[in-house]
MDTraj code that builds the backbone (N, CA, C; nanometers):
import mdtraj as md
import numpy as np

residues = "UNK UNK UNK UNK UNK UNK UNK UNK UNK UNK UNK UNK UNK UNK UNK UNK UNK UNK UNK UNK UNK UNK UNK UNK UNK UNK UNK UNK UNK UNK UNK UNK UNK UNK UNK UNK UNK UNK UNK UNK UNK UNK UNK UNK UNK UNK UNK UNK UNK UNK UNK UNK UNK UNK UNK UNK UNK UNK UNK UNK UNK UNK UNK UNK UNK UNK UNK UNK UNK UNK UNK UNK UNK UNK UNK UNK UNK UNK UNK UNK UNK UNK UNK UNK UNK UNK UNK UNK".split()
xyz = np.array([
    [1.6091, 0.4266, 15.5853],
    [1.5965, 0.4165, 15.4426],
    [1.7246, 0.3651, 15.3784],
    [1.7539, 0.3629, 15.2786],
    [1.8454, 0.3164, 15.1802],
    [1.9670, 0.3909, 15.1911],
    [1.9564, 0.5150, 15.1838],
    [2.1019, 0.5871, 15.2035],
    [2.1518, 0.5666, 15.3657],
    [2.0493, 0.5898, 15.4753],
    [2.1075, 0.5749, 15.5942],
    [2.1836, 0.3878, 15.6065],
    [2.1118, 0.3650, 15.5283],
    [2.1426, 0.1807, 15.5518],
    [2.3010, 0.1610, 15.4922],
    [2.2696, 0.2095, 15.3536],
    [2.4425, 0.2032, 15.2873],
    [2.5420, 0.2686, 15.3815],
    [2.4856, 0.3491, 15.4182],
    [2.6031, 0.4566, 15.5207],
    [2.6534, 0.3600, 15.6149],
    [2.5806, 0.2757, 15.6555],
    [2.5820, 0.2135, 15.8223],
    [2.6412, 0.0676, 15.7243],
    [2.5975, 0.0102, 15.6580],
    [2.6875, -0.0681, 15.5526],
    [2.8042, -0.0082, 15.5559],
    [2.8496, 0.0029, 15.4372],
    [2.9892, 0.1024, 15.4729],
    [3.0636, 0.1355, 15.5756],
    [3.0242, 0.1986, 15.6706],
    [3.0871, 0.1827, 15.8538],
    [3.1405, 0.0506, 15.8872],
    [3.0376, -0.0533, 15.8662],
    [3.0711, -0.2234, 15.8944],
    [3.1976, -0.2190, 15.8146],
    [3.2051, -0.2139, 15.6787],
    [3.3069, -0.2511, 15.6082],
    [3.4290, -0.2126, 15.6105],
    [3.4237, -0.0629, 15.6324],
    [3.5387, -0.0287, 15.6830],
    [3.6144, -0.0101, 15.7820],
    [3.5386, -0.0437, 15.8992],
    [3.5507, -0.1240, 16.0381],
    [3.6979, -0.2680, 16.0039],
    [3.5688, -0.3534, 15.9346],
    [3.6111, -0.4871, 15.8825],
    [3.7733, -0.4571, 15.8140],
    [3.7437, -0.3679, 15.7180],
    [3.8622, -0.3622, 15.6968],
    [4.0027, -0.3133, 15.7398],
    [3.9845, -0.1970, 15.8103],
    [4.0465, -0.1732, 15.9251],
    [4.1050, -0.2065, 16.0048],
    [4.0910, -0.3857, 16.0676],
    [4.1064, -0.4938, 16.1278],
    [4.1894, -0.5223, 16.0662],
    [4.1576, -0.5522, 15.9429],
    [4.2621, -0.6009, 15.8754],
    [4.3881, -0.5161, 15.8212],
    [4.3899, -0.4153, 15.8866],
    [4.5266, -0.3451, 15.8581],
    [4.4875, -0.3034, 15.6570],
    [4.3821, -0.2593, 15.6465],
    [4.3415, -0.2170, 15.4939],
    [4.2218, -0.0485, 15.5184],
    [4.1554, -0.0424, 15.4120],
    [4.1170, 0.0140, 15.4282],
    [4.0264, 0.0333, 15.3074],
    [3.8537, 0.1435, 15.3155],
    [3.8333, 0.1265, 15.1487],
    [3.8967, 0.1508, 15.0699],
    [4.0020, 0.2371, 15.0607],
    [4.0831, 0.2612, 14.9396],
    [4.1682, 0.1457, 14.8500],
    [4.1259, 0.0464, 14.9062],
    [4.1784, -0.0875, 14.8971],
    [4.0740, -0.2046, 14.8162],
    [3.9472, -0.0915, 14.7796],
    [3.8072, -0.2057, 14.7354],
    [3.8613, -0.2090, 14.6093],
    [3.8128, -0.3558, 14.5299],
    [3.8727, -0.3487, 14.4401],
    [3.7229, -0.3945, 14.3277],
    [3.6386, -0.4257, 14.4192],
    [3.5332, -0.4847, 14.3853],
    [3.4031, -0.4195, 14.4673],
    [3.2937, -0.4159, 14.4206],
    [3.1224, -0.3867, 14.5145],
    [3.0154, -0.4987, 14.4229],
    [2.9313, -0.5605, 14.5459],
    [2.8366, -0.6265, 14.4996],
    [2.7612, -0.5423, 14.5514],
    [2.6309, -0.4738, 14.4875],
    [2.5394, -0.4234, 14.5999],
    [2.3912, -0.5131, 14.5490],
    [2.3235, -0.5508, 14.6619],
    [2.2057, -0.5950, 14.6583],
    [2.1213, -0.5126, 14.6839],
    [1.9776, -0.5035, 14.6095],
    [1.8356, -0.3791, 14.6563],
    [1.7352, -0.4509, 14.5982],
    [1.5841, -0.4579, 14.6841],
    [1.5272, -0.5299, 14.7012],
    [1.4307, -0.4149, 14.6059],
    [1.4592, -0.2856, 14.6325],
    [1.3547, -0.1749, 14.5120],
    [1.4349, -0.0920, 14.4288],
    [1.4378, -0.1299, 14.3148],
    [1.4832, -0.0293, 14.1788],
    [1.4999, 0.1079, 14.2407],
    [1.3560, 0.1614, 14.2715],
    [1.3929, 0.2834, 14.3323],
    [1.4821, 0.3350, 14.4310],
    [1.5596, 0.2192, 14.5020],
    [1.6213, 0.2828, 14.5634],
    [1.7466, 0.2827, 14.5270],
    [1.8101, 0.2543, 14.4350],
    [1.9511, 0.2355, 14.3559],
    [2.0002, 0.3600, 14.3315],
    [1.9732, 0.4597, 14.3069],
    [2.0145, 0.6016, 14.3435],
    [2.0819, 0.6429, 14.3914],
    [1.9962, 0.6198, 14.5066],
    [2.0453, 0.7004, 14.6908],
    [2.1562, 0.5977, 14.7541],
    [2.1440, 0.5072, 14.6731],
    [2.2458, 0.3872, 14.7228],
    [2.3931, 0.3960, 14.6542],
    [2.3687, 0.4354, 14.5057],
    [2.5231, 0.4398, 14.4689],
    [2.5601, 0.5963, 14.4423],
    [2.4849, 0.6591, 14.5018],
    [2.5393, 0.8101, 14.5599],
    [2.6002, 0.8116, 14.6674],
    [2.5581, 0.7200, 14.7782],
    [2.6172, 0.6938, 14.8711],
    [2.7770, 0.6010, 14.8507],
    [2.7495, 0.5185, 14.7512],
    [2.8636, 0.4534, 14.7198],
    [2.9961, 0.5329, 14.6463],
    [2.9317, 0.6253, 14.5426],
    [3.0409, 0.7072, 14.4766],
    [3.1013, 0.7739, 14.5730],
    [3.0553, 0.8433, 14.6401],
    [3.0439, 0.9712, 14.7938],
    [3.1830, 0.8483, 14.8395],
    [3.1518, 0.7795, 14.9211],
    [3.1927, 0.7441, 15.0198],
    [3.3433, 0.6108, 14.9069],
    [3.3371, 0.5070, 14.8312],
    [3.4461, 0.4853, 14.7728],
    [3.4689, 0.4977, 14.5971],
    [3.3973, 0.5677, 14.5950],
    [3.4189, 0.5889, 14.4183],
    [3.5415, 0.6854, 14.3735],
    [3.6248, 0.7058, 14.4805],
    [3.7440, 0.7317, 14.4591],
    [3.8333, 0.6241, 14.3996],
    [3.8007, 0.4906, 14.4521],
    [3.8678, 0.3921, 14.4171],
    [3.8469, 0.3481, 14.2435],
    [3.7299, 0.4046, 14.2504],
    [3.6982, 0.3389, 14.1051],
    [3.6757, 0.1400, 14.1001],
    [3.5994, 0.0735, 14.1767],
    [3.5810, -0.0427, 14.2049],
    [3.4653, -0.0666, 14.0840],
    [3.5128, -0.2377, 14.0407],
    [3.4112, -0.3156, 13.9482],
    [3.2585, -0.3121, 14.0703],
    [3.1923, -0.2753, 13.9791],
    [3.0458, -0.2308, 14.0317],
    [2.9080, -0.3662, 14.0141],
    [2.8483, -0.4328, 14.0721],
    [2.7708, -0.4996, 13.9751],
    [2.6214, -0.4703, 14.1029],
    [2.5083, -0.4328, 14.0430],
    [2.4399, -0.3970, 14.1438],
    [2.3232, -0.5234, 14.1054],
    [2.2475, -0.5480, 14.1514],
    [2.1469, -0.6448, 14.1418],
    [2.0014, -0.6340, 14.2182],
    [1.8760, -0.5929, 14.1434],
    [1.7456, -0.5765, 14.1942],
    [1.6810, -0.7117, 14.2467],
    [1.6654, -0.7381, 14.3945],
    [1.6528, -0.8723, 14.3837],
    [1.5539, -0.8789, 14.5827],
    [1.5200, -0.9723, 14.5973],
    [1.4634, -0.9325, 14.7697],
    [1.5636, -0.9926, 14.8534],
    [1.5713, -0.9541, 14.9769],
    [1.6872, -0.9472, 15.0006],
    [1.6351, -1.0238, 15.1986],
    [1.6888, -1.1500, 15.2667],
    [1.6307, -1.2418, 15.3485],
    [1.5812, -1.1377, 15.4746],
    [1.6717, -1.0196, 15.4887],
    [1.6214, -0.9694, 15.6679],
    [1.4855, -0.9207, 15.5867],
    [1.3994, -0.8994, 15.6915],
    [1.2453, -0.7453, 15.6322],
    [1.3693, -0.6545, 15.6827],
    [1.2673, -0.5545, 15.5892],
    [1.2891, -0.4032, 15.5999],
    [1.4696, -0.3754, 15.5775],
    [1.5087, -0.4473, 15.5299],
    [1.6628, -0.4303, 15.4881],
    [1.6320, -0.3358, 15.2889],
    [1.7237, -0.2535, 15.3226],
    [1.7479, -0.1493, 15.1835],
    [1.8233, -0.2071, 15.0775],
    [1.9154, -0.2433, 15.1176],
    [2.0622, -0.2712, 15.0272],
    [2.1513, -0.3926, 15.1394],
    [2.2218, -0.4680, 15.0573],
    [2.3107, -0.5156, 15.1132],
    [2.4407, -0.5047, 15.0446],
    [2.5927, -0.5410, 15.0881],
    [2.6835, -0.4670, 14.9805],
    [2.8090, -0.5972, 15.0498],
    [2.8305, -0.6401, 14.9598],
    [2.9497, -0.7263, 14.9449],
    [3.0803, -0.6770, 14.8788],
    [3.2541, -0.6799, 14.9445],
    [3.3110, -0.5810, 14.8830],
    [3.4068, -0.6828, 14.8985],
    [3.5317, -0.6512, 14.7776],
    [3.6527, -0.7371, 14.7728],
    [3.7485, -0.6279, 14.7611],
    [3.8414, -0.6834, 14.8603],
    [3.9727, -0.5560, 14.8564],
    [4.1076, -0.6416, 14.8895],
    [4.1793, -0.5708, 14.8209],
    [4.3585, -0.6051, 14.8401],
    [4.4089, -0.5240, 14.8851],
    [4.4976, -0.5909, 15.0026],
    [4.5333, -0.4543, 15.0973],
    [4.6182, -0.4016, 15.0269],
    [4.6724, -0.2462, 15.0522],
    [4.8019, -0.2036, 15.0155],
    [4.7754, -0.2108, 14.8408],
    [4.6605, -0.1797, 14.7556],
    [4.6273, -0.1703, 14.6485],
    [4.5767, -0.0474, 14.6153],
    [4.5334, -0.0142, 14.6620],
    [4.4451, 0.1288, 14.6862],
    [4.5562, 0.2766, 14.6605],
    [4.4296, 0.3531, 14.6118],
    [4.4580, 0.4805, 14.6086],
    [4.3613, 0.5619, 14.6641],
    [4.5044, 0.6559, 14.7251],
    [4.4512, 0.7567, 14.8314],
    [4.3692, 0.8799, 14.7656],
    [4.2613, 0.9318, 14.8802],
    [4.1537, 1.0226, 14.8938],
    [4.1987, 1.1160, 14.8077],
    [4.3312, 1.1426, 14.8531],
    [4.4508, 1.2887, 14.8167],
    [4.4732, 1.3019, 14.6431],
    [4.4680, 1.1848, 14.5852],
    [4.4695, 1.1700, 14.4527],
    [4.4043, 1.2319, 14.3350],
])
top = md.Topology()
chain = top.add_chain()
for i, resn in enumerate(residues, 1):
    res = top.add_residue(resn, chain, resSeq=i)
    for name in ("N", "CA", "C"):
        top.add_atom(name, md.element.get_by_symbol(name[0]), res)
traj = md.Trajectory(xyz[None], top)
């Protein structure tokens, strides 16, 4: 579903970012894509939960989305070494 999907989203990203010697605390930006209204919820509960510490420009968009059976998709912009920590 939608929350397990963002979760596993999220993992990718902060994987990704990780690599790059960053981290989410570093998002400075979220695109999220959802193919059902209804599921925008469970999706930016998952998003607050997991980086809404950062306080990132948000822009979400109801729209269909190319894989089937995909929930959400989430595009994120970050500057490393920008971020504020969890601890804050």
């Amino acid at each position: 579903g939608a929350t397990a999907q963002t979760h596993i989203a999220l993992d990718t990203i902060e994987s990704a970012l990780n690599r790059a010697s960053s981290g989410l605390q570093d998002i400075v930006r979220v695109r999220v894509y959802a193919p059902d209204p209804n599921d925008v919820t469970a999706i930016s509960t998952v998003l607050k939960k997991r980086v809404g510490f950062t306080k990132p420009a948000n822009t979400t968009v109801c729209a269909p989305l190319a894989v089937p059976g995909a929930h959400v998709e989430i595009e994120v912009e970050a500057i490393r070494d920008s971020g504020t920590s969890r601890e804050v």
